[in-house]
C-alpha positions as CSV (number, residue, x, y, z in Angstrom):
1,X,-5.6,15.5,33.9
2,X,-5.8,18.5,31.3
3,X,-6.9,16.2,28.3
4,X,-11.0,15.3,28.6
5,X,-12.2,13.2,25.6
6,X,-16.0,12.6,25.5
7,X,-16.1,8.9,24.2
8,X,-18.8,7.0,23.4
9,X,-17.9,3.8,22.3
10,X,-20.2,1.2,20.2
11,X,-17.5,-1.2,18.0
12,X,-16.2,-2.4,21.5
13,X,-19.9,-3.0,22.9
14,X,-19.3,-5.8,20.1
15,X,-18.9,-9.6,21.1
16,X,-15.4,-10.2,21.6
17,X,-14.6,-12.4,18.2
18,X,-13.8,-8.6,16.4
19,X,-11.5,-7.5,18.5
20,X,-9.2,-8.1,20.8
21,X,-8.9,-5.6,24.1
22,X,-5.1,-5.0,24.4
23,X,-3.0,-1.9,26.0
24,X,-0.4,0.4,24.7
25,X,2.4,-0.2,25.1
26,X,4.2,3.0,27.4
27,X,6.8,5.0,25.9
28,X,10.5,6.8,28.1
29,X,9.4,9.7,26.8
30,X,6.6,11.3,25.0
31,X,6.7,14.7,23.5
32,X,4.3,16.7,22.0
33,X,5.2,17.1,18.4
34,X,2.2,17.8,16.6
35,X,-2.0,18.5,18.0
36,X,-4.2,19.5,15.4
37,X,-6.7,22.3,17.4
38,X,-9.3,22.2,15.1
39,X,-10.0,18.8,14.7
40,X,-9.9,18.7,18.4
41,X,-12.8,21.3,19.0
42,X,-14.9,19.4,16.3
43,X,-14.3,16.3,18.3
44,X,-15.2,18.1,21.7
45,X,-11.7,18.0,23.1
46,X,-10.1,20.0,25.3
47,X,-6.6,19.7,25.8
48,X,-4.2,22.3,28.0
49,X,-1.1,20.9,29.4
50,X,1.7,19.4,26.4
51,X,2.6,17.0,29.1
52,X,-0.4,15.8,29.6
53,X,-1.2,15.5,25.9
54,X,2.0,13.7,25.2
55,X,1.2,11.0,27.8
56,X,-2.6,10.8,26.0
57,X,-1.5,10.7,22.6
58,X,1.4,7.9,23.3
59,X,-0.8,5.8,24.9
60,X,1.1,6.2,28.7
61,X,-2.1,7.2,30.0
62,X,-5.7,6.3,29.1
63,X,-8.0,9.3,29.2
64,X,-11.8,8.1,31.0
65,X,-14.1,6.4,29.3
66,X,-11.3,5.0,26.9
67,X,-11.9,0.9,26.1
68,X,-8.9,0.2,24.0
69,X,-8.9,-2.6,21.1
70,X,-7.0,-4.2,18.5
71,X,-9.5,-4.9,15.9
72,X,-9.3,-7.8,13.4
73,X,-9.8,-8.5,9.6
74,X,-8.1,-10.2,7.0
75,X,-7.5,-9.2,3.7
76,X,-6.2,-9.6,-0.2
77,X,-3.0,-7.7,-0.2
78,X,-1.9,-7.5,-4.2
79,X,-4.2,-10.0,-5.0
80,X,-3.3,-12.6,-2.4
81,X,-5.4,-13.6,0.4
82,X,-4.7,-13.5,3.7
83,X,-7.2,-14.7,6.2
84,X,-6.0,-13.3,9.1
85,X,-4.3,-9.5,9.8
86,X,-5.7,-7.1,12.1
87,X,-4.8,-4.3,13.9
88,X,-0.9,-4.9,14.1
89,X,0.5,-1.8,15.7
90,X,-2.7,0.3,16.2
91,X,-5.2,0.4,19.1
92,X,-8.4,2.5,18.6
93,X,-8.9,4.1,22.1
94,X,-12.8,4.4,21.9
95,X,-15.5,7.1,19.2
96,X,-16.6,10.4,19.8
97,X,-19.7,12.2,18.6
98,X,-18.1,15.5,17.3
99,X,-20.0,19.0,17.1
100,X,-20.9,18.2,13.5
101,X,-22.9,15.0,14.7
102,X,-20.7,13.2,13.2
103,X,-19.4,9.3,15.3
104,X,-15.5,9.2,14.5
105,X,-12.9,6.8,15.7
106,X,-10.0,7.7,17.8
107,X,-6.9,5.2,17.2
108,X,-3.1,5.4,18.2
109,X,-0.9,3.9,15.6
110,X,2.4,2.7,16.5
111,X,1.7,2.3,20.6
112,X,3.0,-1.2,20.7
113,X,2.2,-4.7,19.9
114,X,-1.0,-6.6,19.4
115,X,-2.1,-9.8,19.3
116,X,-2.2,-9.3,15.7
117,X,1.5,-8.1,15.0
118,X,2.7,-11.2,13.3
119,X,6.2,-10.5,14.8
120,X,6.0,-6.8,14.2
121,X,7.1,-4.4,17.2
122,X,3.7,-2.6,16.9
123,X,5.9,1.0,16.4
124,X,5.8,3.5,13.9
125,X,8.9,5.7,13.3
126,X,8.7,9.6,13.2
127,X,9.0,9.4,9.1
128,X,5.6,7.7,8.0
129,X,4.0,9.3,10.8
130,X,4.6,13.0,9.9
131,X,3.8,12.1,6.1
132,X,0.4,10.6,7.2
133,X,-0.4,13.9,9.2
134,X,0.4,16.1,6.1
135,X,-1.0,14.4,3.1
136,X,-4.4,13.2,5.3
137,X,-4.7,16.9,5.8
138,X,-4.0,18.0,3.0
139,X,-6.3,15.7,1.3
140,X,-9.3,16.9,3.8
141,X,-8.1,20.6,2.8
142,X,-8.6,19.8,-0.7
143,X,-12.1,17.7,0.0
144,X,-11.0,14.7,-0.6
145,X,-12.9,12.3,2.3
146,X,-10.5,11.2,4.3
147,X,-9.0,10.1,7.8
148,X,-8.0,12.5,10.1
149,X,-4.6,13.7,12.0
150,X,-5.0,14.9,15.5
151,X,-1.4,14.8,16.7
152,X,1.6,13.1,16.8
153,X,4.0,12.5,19.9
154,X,7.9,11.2,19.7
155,X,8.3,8.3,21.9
156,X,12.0,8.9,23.0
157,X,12.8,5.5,21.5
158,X,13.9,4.4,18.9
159,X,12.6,2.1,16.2
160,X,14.9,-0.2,13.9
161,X,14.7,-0.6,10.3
162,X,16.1,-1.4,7.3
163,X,18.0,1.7,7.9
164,X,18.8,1.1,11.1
165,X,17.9,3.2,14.3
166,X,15.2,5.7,13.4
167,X,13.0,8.3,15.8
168,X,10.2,6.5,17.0
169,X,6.5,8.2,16.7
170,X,3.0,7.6,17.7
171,X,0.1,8.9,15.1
172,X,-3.5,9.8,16.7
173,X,-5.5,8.6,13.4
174,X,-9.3,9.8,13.4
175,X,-11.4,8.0,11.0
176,X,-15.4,7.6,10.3
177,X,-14.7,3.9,11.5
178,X,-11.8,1.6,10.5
179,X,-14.9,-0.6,9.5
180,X,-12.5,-2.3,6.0
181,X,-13.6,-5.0,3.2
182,X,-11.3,-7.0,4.8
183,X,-13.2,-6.8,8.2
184,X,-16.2,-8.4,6.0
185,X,-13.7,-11.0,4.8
186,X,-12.1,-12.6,8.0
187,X,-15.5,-13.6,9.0
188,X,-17.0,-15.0,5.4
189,X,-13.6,-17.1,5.2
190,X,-14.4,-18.7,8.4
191,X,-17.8,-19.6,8.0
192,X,-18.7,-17.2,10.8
193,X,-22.5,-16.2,9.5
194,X,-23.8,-15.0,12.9
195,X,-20.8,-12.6,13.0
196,X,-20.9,-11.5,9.7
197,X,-24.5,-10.7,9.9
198,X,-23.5,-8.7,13.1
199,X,-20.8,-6.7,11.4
200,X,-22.9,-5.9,8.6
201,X,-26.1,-4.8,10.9
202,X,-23.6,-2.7,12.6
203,X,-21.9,-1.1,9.4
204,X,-25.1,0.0,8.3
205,X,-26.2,1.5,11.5
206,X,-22.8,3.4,11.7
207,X,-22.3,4.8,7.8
208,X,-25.5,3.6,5.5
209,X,-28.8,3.6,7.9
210,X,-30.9,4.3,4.5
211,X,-29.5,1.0,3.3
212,X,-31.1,-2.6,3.3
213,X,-29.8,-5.9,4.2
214,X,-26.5,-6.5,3.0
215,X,-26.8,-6.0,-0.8
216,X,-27.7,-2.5,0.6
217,X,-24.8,-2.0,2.1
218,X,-22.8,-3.7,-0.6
219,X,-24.7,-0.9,-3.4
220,X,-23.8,2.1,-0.4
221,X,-20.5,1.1,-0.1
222,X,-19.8,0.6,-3.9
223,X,-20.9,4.1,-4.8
224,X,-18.6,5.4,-2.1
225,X,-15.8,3.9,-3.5
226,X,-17.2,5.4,-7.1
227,X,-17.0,9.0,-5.8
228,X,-13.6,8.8,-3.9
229,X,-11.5,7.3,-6.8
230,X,-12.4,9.9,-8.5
231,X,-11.2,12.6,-6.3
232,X,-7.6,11.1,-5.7
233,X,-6.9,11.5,-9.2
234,X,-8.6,14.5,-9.7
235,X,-5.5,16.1,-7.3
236,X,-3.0,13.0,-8.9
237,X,-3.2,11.5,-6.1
238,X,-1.5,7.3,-6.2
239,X,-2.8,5.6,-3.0
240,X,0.1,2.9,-3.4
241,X,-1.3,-0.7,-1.5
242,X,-4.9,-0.8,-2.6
243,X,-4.8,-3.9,-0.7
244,X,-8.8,-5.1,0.4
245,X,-8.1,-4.4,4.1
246,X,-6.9,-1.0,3.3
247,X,-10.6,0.3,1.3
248,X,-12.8,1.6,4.0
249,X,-16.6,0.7,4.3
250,X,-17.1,4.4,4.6
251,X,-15.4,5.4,1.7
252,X,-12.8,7.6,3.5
253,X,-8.9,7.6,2.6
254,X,-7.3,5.4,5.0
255,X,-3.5,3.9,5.6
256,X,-1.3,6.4,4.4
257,X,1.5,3.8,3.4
258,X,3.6,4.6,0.4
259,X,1.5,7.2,-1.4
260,X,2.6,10.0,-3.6
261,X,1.4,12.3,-5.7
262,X,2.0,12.8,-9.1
263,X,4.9,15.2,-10.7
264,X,4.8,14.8,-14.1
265,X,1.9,13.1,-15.9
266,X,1.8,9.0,-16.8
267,X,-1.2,6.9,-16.3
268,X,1.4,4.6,-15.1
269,X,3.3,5.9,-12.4
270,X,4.1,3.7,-9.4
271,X,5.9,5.3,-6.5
272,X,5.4,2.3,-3.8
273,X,8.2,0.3,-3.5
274,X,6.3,-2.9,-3.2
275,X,4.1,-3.2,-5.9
276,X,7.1,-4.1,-7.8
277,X,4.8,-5.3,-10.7
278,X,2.4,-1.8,-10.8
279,X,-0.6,-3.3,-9.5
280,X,-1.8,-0.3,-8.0
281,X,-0.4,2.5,-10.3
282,X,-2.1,5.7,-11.0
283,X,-4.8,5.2,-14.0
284,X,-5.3,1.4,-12.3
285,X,-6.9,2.6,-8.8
286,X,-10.3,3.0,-10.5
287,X,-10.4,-0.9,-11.8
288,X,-9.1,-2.1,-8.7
289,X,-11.4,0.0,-6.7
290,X,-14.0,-2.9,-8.4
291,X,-11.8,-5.9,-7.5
292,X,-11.9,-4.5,-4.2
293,X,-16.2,-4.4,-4.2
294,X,-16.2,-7.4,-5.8
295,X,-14.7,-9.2,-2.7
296,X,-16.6,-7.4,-0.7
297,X,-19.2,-8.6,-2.7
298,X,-18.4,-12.1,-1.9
299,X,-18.6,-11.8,1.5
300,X,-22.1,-10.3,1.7
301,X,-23.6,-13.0,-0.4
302,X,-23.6,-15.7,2.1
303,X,-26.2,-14.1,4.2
304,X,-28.6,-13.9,1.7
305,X,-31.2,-16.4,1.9
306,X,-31.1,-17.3,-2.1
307,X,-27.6,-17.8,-2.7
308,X,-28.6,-17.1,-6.8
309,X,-30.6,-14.2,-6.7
310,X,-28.1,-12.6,-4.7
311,X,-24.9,-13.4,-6.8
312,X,-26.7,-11.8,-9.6
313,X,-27.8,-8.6,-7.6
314,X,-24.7,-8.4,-6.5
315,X,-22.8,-8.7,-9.5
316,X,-25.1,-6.3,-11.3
317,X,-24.0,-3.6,-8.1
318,X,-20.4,-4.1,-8.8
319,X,-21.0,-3.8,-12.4
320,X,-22.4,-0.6,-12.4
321,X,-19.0,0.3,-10.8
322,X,-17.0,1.3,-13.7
323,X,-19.5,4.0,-15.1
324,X,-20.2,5.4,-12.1
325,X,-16.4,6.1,-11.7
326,X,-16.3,7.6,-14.8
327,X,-19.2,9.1,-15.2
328,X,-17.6,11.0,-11.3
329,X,-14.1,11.3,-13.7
330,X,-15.7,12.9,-15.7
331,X,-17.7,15.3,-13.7
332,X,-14.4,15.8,-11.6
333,X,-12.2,16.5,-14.6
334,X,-14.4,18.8,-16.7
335,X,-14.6,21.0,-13.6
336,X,-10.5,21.0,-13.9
337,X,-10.8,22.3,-17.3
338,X,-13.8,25.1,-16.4
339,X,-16.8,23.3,-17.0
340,X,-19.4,22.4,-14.7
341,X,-21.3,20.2,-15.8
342,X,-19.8,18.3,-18.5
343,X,-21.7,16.7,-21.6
344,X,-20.9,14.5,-24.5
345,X,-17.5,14.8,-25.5
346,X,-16.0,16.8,-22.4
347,X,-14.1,13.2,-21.4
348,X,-12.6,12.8,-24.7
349,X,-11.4,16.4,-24.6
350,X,-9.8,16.0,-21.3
351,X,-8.2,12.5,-22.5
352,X,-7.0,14.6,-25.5
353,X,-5.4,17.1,-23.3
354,X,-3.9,14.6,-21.0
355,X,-2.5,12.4,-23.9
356,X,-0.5,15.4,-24.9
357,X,0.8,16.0,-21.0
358,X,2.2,12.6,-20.8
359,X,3.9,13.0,-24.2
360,X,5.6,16.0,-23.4
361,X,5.8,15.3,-19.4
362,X,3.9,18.3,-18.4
363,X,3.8,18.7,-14.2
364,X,-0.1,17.1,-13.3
365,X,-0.3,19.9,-11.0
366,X,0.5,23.1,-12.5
367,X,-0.6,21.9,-16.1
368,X,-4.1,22.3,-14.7
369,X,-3.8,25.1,-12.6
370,X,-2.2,27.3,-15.2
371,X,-5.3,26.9,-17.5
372,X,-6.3,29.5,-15.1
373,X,-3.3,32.0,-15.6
374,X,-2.9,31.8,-19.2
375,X,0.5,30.0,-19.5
376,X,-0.8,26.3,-19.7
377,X,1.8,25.8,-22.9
378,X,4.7,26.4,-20.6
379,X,4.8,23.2,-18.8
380,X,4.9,21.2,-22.1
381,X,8.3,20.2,-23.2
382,X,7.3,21.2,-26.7
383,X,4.5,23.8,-26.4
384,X,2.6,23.3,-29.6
385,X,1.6,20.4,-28.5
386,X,-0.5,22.4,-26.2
387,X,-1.4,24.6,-29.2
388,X,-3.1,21.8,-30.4
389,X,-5.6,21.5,-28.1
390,X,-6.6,24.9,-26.9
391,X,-8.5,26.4,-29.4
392,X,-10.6,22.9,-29.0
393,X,-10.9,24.0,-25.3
394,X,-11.3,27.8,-25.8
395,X,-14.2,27.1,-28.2
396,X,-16.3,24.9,-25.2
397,X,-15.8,27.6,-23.4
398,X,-17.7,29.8,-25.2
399,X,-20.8,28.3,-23.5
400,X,-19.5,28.8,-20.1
401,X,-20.0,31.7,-18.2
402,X,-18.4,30.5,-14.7
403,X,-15.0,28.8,-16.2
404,X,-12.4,30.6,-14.0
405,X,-14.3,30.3,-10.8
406,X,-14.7,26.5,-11.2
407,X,-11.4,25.9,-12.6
408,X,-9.7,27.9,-9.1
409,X,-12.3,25.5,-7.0
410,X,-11.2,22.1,-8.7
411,X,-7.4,23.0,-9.2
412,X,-5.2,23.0,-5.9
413,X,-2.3,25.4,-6.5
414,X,-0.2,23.1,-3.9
415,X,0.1,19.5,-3.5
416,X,1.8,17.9,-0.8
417,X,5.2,17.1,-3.4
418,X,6.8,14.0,-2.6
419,X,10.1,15.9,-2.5
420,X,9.0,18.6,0.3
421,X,7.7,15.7,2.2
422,X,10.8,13.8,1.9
423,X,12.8,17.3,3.0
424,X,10.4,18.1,5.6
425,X,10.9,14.3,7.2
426,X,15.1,14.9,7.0
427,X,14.7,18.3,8.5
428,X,12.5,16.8,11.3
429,X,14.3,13.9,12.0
430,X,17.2,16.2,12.8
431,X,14.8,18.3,15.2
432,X,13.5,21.1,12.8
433,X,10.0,21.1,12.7
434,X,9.7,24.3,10.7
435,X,9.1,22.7,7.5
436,X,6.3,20.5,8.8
437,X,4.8,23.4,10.5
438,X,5.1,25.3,7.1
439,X,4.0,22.5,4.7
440,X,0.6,22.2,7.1
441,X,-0.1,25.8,7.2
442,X,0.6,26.1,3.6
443,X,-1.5,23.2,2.3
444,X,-4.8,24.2,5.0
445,X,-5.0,26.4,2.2
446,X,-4.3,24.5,-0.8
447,X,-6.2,26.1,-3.5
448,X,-5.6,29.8,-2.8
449,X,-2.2,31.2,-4.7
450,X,0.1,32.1,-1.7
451,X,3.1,33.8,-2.8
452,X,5.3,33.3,-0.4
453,X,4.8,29.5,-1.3
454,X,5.7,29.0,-4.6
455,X,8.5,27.0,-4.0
456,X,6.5,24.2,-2.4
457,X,4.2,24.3,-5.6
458,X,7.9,23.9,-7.7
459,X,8.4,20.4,-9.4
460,X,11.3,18.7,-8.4
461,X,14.6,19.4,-9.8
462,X,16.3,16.4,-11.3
463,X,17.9,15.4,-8.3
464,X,15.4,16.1,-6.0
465,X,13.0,13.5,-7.6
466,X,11.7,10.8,-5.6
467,X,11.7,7.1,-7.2
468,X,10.2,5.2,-4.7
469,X,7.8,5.8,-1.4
470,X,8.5,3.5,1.3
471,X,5.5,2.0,4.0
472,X,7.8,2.3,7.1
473,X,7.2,-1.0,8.6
């Protein structure tokens, strides 16, 4: 075989009660649609033959050293629990230690069913799997921590939806683990201690080793969650199912579902087409970003010996949630407008600036990187309502001698647009691949001003907005 993979695999060293050991399901026929070469070499890969590939990447073959597993958690999704989910159409092959010393997981999702389907077929179609590769690159192009796309393969089958027949696809996720709140959860609902205990001496091993005992990891994984909220909105980023099982331990972006990216500014915005009641719009992620903590906070207390003492240390961790977010706002937003290092009143003159965007539905994107090019006012609908505010802005300024260089470092001049990625899906799903070649090589790249790019950093026309994301199971 021309595909060598150099695991070393700890989560399925773990009793059995976290997992269950299950197979992918084969595919007719796997091509080679997508392999991500760079990733690869971090991840000491080597890879030749496109067959080959295809047959790794479907799951047709398993490469040596592989021990595949469907892992399990549970989970609040919109606010309701669920004590059991898992792993319902994803199977983590095994963990490499990259180049970078770095332990990542390797996962296939959509290779067939698991024990924790729930009915599911355990596939993925071509759609969500192509938007998962783009935005999860993107997002690590614009330093936003994040899972990883290595490649993606077409089954030669199809997979039926609401729409009907669609292109099936198989994604090869990489992620610092798959290690979620919701993993914390299953076990804390069922009384489980000796398992939870395990889990959490594992999870600090893997992402926190500084950290002590579970309130450690609790205050670790809390101040991850601080500085990644942050950063989505900083690029207007709307995750879409915040859901418990869907916020990673490590504090990486993970489950590409129905996300989106802002156009036009509103705190409000909801793209996903099932949080019908905007539980997880834009200017909410940061406050349920706590909710989320909280429950993972409710999990870890059980293993502390003094049941009181460690309700109130950990209520006094999740607490200090909501200024650490914005005091990372903050930092993250001032740098958008040219400042470094922000100080009293720098948050209030952003929220004055982004008050008058969503009056006058100025484009998130371009707003902020035209600061840089002089023409900020011509994104407003009514341009003195930027008027307004500059000469507030030019006059902090004054005191900044690196403005331009650290508004061109915060402020992508590309976004992955909902409506390219909705064009670049059509166009594939018909058997073009250029756009999805062109949107990747494009956004590797996203804060450099590429010219022969500017229409993927256009807004959409009226009737090329997009309403509503979809999650694609």
């Amino acid at each position: 075989m021309t595909v060598s993979i150099p695991f070393d695999n700890s989560f399925a060293a773990l009793p059995p009660a976290f997992f269950s050991r299950v197979t992918p399901t084969p595919v007719k026929h796997p091509k080679l649609r997508a392999f991500n070469g760079p990733l690869a070499q971090i991840l000491r890969i080597t890879a030749t033959e496109a067959e080959d590939m295809a047959r790794v990447f479907s799951g047709n073959t398993l490469p040596d050293g592989a021990d595949p597993v469907a892992q399990l958690y549970a989970g609040h999704q919109f606010g309701n629990f669920n004590p059991q989910l898992g792993d319902g159409r994803a199977i983590l092959l095994g963990e490499v230690t990259g180049t970078d010393g770095q332990r990542r997981d390797i996962q296939l999702k959509g290779s067939g069913p698991t024990p924790y389907s729930r009915m599911g077929d355990g596939r993925a179609w071509l759609g969500p799997v192509l938007r998962e590769y783009v935005v999860s690159e993107a997002m690590a192009a614009m330093g936003v921590p994040t899972t990883r796309a290595l490649a993606v393969v077409e089954t030669g089958e199809p997979v039926y939806r609401e729409a009907g027949a669609l292109p099936g696809a198989v994604l090869t996720r990489v992620a610092a683990s798959h290690l979620r709140v919701g993993t914390f959860q299953v076990f804390a609902a069922r009384g489980q201690k000796a398992q939870l205990q395990r889990l959490t001496d594992y999870a600090i091993a893997r992402h926190y080793p500084d950290a002590e005992g579970p309130m450690g990891l609790l205050r670790a994984a809390c101040a991850a969650q601080a500085r990644l909220i942050p950063q989505w909105m900083a690029v207007g980023f709307i995750h879409g199912v915040m859901n418990t099982d869907n916020a990673a331990i490590s504090g990486e972006t993970i489950d590409y579902g129905p996300c989106a990216f802002l156009d036009t500014y509103d705190a409000e915005t909801v793209f996903s087409s099932i949080d019908r009641g905007g539980r997880y719009a834009y200017g909410n992620q940061p406050d349920i970003a706590v909710w989320n903590m909280a429950q993972l906070a409710s999990a870890l207390v059980g293993l502390m010996p003094d049941t009181d003492a460690a309700i109130a240390e950990a209520t006094e961790i999740v607490h200090a949630m909501p200024e650490m977010i914005r005091s990372e706002w903050t930092r993250r937003f001032a740098a958008k407008i040219g400042i470094p290092t922000p100080r009293d009143g720098d948050a209030a003159l952003v929220g004055d600036l982004l008050e008058r965007m969503q009056s006058q539905r100025a484009d998130f994107t371009n707003t902020f990187r035209a600061l840089i090019t002089g023409n900020a006012r011509d994104q407003f609908t009514d341009p003195t309502a930027f008027d307004g505010w500059e000469p507030l802005w030019r006059a902090r300024l004054e005191d900044e001698n690196h403005a331009l260089a650290t508004m061109r470092a915060a402020n992508p001049a590309v976004i992955p647009r909902n409506h390219r990625l909705e064009e670049m899906i059509a166009a594939a799903v018909a058997g073009d691949y250029g756009p999805f070649e062109r949107l990747n090589a494009v956004l590797a790249h996203p804060f450099e001003d590429l010219t022969d790019a500017r229409d993927l950093a256009s807004p959409p026309a009226p009737h090329e907005v997009v309403a509503a994301t979809f999650c694609g199971t």
